[in-house]
N, C-alpha and C positions, 0 to 999 in steps of 0.2 A: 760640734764645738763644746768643750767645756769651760764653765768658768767658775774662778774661786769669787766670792764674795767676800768683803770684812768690814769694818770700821774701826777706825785709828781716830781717837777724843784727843784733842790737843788740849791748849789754855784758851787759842786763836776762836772756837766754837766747840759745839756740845758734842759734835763727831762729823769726822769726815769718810764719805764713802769711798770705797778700792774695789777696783775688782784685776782682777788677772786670767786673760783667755790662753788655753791652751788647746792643741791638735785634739781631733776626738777618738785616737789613738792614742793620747797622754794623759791617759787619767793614772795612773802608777806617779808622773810627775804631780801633777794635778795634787793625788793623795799626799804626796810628799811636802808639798808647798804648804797645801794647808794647817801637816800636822807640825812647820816651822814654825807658822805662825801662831801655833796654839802653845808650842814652843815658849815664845819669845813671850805670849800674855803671861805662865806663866813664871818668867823669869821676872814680872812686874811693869811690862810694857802693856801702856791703854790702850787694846786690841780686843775688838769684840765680833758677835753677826758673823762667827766664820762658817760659810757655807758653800756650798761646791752646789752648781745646777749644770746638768746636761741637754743639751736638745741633738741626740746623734742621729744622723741623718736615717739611718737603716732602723733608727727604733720609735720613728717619729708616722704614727698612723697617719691614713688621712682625717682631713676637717669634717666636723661635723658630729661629733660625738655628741653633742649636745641635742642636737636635732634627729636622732633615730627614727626611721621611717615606723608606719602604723604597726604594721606585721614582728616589730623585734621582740622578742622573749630573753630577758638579762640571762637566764639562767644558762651553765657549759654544760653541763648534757642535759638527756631525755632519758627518761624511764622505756619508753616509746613515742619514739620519734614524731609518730602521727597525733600525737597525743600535744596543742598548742597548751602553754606553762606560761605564764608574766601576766601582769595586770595590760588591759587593753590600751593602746597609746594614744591620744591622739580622737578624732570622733568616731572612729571604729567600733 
């Protein structure tokens, strides 16, 4: 799913939140909506916080990134492979 985020500040309060979901095959829409609304702020309408967040299924890892097991090295390659790289994790 995508979604746009914004805020529209009336006289009623300080700002009111919006958002609008689109398919997560409609980010082209998605783009397009947003760049209406950056549109219309500037044609002088109180529009602000225009942001777009996706959570698309196929780019969504699993849980857990926060808790890496003892053995992980951040680092994408190895000079040589047998050779462990990264600060120790954990009481290892």
């Amino acid at each position: 799913m995508i979604v746009v985020f914004w805020m529209e500040h009336g006289t009623a309060a300080e700002g009111q939140p919006h958002a609008r979901t689109f398919a997560a095959d409609a980010l082209s829409e998605a783009l397009r909506f947003a760049e209406d609304l950056r549109a219309r702020r500037r044609e002088g309408a109180r529009i602000s916080h225009v942001a777009i967040q996706s959570e698309l299924p196929q780019n969504v890892g699993p849980a857990g990134a926060a808790d890496p097991s003892p053995d992980y090295a951040h680092y994408k390659r190895r000079i040589d492979p047998k050779i462990p790289l990264g600060r120790p994790s954990g009481d290892g």
